[in-house]
C-alpha positions in Angstrom: 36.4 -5.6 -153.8 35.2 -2.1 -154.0 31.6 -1.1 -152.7 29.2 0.7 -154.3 26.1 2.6 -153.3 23.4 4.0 -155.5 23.6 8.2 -156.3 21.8 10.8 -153.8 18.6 12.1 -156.2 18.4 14.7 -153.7 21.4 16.9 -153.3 20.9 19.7 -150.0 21.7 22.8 -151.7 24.5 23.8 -149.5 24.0 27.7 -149.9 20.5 27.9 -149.4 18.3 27.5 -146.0 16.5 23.9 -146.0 12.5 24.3 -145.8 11.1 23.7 -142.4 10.3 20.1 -141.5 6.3 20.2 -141.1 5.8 16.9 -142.0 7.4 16.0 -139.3 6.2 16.5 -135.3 7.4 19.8 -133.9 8.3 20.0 -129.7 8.1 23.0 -127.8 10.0 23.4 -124.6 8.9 25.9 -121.9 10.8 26.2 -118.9 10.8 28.7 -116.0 13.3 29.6 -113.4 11.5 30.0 -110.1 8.2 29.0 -108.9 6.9 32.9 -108.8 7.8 33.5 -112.5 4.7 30.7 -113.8 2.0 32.5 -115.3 3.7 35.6 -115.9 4.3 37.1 -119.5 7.1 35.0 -120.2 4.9 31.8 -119.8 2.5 33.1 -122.5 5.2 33.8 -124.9 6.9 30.4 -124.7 3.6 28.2 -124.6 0.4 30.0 -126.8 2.6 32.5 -128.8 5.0 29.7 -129.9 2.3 27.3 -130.0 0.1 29.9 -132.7 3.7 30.6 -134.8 4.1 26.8 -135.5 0.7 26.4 -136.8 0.8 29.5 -138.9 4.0 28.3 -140.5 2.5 24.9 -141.4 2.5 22.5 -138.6 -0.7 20.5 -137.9 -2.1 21.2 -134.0 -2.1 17.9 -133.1 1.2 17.1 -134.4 2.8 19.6 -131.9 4.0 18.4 -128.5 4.2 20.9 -125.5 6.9 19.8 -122.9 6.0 22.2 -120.0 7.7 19.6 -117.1 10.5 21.8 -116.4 8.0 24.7 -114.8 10.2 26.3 -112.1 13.9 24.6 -112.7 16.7 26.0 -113.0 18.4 25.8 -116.9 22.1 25.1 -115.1 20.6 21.9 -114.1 21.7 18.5 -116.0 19.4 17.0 -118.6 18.9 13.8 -116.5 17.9 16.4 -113.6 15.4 17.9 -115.9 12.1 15.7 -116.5 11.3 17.9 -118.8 14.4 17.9 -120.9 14.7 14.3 -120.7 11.2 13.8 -122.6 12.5 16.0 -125.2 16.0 14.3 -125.7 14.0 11.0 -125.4 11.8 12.3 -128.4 15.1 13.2 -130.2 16.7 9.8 -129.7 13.6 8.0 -131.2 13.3 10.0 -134.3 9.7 10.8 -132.8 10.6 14.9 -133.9 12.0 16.8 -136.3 11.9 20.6 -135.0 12.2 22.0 -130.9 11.0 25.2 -130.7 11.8 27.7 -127.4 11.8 31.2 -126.6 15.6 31.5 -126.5 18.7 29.6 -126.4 18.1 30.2 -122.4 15.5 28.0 -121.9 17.6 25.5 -122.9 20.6 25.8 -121.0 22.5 28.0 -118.8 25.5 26.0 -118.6 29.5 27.2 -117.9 31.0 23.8 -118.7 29.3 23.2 -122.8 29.1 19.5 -121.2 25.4 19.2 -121.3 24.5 21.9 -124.3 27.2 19.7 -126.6 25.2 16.3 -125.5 22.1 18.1 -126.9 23.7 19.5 -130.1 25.1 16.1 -130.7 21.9 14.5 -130.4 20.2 17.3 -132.7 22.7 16.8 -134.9 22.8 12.8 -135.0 18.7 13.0 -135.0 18.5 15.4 -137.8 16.4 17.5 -135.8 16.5 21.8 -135.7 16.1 23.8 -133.1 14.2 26.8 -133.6 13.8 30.2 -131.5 12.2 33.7 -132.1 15.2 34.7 -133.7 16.5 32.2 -135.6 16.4 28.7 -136.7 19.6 26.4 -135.8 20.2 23.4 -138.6 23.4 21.3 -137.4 23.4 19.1 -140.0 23.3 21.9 -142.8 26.3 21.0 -145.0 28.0 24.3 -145.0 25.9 26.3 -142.1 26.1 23.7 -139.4 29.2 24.5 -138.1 28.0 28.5 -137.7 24.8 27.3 -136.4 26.5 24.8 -133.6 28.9 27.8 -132.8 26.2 30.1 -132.5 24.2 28.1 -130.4 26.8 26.9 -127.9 27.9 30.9 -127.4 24.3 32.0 -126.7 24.1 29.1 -124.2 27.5 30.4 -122.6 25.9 34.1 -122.7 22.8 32.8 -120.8 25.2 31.4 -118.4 27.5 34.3 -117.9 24.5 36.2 -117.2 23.4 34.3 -114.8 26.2 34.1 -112.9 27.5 37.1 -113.2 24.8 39.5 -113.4 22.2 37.1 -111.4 24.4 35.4 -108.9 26.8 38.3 -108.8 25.1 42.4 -108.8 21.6 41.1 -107.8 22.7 38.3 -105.2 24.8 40.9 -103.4 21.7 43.4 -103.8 19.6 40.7 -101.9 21.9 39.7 -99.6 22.1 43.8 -98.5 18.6 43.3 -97.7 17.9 40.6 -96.2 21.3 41.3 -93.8 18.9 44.5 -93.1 16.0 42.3 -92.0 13.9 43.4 -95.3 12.3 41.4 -98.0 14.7 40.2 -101.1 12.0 39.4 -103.7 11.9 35.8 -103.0 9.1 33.6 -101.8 6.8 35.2 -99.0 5.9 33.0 -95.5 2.0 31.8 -95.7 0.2 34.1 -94.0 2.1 37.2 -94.4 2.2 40.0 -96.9 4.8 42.2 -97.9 4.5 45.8 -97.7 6.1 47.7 -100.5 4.7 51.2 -99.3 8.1 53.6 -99.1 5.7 55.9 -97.8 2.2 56.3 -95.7 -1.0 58.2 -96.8 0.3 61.0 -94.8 3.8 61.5 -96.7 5.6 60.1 -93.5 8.3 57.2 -93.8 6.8 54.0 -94.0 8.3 51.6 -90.6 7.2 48.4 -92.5 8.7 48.9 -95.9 10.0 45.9 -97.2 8.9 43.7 -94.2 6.4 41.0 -93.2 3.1 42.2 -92.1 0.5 39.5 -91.3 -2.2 38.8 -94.0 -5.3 37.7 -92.4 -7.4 35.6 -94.3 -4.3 33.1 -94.4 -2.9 34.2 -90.8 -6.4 32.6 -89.6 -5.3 30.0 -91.5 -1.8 29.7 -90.0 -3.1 30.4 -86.0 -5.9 27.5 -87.1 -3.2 25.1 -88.0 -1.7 26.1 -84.3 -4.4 25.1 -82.5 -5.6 22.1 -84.6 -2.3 20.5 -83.7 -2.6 21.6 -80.2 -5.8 20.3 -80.1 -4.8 16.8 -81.4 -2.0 16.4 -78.4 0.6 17.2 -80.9 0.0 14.4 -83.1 0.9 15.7 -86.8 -0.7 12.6 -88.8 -3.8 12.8 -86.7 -4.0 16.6 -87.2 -3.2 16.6 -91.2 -5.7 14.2 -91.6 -8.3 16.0 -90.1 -7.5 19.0 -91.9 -8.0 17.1 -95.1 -11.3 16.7 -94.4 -12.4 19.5 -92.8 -10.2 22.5 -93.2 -9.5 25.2 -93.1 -8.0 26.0 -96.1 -6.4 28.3 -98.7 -9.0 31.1 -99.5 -9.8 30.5 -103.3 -9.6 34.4 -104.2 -6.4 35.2 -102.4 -4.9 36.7 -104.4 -8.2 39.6 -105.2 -8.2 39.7 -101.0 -4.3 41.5 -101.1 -4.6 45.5 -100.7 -2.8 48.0 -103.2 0.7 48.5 -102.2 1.4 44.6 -101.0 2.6 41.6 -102.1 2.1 37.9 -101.7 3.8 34.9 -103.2 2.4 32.0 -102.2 3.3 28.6 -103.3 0.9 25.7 -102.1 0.4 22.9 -104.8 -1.2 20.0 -102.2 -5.4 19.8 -102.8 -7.3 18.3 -100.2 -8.4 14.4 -101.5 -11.8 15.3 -100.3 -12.7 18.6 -100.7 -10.0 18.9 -104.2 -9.1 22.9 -101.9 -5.1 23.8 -101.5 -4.5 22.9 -98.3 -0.7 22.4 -97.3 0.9 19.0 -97.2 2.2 16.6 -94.6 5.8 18.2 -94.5 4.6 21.9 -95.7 3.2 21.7 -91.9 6.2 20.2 -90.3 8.2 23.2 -91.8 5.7 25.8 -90.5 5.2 24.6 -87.3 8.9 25.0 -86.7 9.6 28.0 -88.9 10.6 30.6 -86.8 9.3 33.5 -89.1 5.8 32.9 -87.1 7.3 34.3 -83.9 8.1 37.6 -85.9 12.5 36.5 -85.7 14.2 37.0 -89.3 16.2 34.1 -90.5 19.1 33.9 -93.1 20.2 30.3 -94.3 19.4 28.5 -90.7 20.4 31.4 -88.5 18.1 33.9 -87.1 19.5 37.8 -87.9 17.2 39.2 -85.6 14.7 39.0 -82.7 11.2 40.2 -83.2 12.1 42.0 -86.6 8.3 42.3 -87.7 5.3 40.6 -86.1 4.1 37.4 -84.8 1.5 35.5 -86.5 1.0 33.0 -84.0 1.6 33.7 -80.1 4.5 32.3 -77.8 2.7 29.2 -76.5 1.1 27.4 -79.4 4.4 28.0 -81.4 6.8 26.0 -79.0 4.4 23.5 -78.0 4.4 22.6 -81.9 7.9 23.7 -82.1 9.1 21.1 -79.0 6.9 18.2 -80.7 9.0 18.3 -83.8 12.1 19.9 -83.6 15.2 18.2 -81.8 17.2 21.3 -81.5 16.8 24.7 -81.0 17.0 28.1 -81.9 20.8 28.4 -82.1 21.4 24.6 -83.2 21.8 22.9 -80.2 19.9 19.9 -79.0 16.4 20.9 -77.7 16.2 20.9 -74.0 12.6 20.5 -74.2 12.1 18.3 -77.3 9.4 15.9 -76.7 8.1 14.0 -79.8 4.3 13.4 -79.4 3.7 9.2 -78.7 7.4 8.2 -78.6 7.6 4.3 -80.0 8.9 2.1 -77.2 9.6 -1.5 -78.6 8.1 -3.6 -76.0 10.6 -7.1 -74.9 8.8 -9.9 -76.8 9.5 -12.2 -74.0 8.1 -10.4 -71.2 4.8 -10.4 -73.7 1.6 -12.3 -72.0 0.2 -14.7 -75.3 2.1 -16.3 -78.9 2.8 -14.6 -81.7 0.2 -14.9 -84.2 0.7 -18.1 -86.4 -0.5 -17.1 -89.6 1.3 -13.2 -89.8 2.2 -12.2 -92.8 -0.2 -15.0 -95.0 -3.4 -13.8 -94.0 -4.9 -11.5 -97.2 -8.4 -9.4 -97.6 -10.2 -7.9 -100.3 -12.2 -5.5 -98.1 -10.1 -2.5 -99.2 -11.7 -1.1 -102.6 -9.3 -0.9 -105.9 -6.7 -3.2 -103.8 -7.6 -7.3 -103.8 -5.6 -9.1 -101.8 -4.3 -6.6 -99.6 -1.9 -8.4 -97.2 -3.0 -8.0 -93.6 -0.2 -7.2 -90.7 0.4 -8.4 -86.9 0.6 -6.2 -84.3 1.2 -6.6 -80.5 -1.4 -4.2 -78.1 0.5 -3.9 -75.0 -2.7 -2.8 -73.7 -5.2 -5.3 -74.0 -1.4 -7.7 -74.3 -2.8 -9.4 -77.6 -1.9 -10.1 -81.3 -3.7 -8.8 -83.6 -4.4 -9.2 -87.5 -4.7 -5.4 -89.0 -6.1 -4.2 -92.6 -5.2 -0.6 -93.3 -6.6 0.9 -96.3 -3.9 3.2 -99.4 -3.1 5.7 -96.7 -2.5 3.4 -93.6 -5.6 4.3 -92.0 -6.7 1.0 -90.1 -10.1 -0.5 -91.9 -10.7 -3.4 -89.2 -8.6 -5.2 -86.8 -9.2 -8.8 -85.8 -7.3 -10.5 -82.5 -5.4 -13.3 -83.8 -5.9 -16.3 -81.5 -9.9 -15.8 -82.5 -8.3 -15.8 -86.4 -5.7 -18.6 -85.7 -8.5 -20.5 -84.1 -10.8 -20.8 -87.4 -7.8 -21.4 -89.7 -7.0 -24.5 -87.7 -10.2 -25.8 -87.3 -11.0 -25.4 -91.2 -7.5 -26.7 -91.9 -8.0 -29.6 -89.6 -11.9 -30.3 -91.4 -9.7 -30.7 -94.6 -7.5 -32.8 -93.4 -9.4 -35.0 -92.0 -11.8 -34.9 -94.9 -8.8 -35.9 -97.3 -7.8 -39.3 -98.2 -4.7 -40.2 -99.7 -3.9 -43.0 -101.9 -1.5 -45.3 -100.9 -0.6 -47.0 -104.2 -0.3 -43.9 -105.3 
């Protein structure tokens, strides 16, 4: 039996350009490539200026999403590696979109194998949604430009990515790789605390010894020599001293950027704020690289392998840099295992049977609401080898000890209560 369906009223006009879908929620994607490129011109172009050409050309403001996740990723990077990208091919899937809008093809994708920039057409296509740049504006489903506007679209993505790694990866890496084989600054990220100095010459006309290589920036090398001696301080104990630093400082300056002279540069990339004070500060593992970088004693490193001894100077003398260095790092400067590694407070498991009273009998069942936001926060055992006693401890979101209670005094009051009850109970025997 044959089946019948009623008649299109609406025929697409296959040789003219559809109208642009405003009644429908618009997306705009902004991606970056490196940390040091957010907030430059670029940003402004793919967030405000694309953000103003929507609403001139009829979308509503609040009907226009801004997916700015992808801030300082790579565009050869999957979809799924991409939160950003997966938002926006989530909003694609669910209909919740009918135009993307970017800059360029580029800050979509930058990918050799097609794989990932055909799983986005396909889901464009399938999704009736377009995809619109400064240039053009890229219709899959269009019944006659579709095919030109996939085509199109797949060979700017391969451009992008031909660029980047021939051009990028290619000239410019070998450039960089020159330099920093001569102990000089590439244009990457610069070590907190120091400055670059871009000066090929001195006030005086003569050649400038420093060109192109770290020269300590003071209001963050007080910073860095701070951080030294805090953790000094605190016997080497990085949780203690990170803490403490938290509360009290020091941290970032909040002009640093206004502090660097004419004729430097500084690039630095600290995103941790302080939960007290709300100041950049670095984090718990931001220290634990610095206090083994070996950039602080003035040596020049390239992938793991210092290039050279004393290539610029130190920022943090000989002493307070290996006592941190020894604390944390298990081998040394060429790779081998550290002679002198000595963690600060090494755990030694202590034999349960040698231990002096029982094991507590309630561990793992006792629960407090002492800790604010968190009821019924489940209370652990522990064994002081000191005092050789159990213990009940409460530790509050950051594992920071609120109260500890020993656990035969605990134990002790449980059994008495649950003896009162049972006592107090009587049970029926027909029952």
């Amino acid at each position: 039996m044959p089946k019948y369906r009623r008649a299109e009223t609406q025929q697409i006009d296959p040789y003219r350009q559809q109208p642009l879908p405003v009644d429908r929620p618009a997306a705009i994607y902004y991606r970056q490539s490196s940390d040091a490129q957010i907030g430059n011109i670029n940003t402004t172009l793919q967030t405000v200026d694309m953000f103003e050409s929507l609403v001139r050309q009829g979308w509503a403001r609040d009907s226009i999403v801004m997916i700015d996740m992808d801030a300082g990723i790579s565009g050869s990077k999957k979809i799924s590696e991409r939160p950003g990208l997966s938002r926006l091919m989530e909003l694609i899937e669910n209909g919740e979109i009918g135009l993307v809008a970017a800059q360029d093809v580029d800050r979509f994708f930058r990918d050799v194998t097609q794989i990932q920039t055909n799983i986005f057409i396909d889901a464009c296509k399938r999704n009736h949604v377009r995809v619109m740049t400064q240039r053009t504006v890229y219709d899959f489903t269009h019944p006659t430009m579709g095919v030109y506007d996939m085509k199109n679209f797949r060979e700017e993505a391969q451009a992008a990515a031909d660029y980047l790694e021939y051009h990028i990866r290619g000239r410019l890496g070998r450039s960089r790789e020159y330099l920093v084989d001569q102990g000089l600054w590439s244009g990457r990220s610069v070590a907190f605390g120091y400055m670059v100095d871009l000066r090929q010459k001195l006030p005086d006309g003569t050649r400038n010894p420093t060109y192109k290589k770290y020269v300590p920036f003071e209001p963050c090398a007080a910073v860095v020599r701070a951080y030294f001696a805090i953790f000094k301080r605190f016997n080497r104990n990085l949780k203690q001293m990170w803490e403490y630093v938290e509360e009290h400082g020091p941290f970032m300056p909040e002009n640093v950027y206004e502090l660097v002279p004419d004729g430097f540069k500084i690039n630095i990339i600290v995103k941790h704020h302080s939960i007290h004070t709300g100041r950049l500060m670095h984090s718990y593992s931001g220290l634990q690289q610095m206090f083994t970088n070996v950039v602080y004693l003035g040596h020049w490193v390239k992938k793991g392998v210092i290039l050279y001894y004393h290539n610029h100077e130190a920022l943090v003398n000989e002493d307070d840099f290996m006592c941190a260095f020894n604390a944390l790092s298990d081998v040394d400067f060429q790779g081998d295992p550290n002679p002198n590694y000595m963690p600060q407070r090494p755990f030694v498991r202590h034999d349960r049977a040698k231990r002096g009273c029982q094991p507590p009998v309630y561990a793992g069942l006792i629960f407090s609401d002492d800790v604010p936001g968190t009821p019924h926060r489940r209370m652990y055992s522990s064994y002081n080898h000191i005092n050789d006693n159990y213990g009940y401890e409460l530790t509050n979101l950051r594992s920071q000890m609120v109260f500890r209670v020993k656990a035969d005094w605990l134990d002790g009051a449980i059994d008495r209560l649950l003896l009162e009850r049972l006592e107090a109970t009587t049970l029926d025997e027909s029952a």
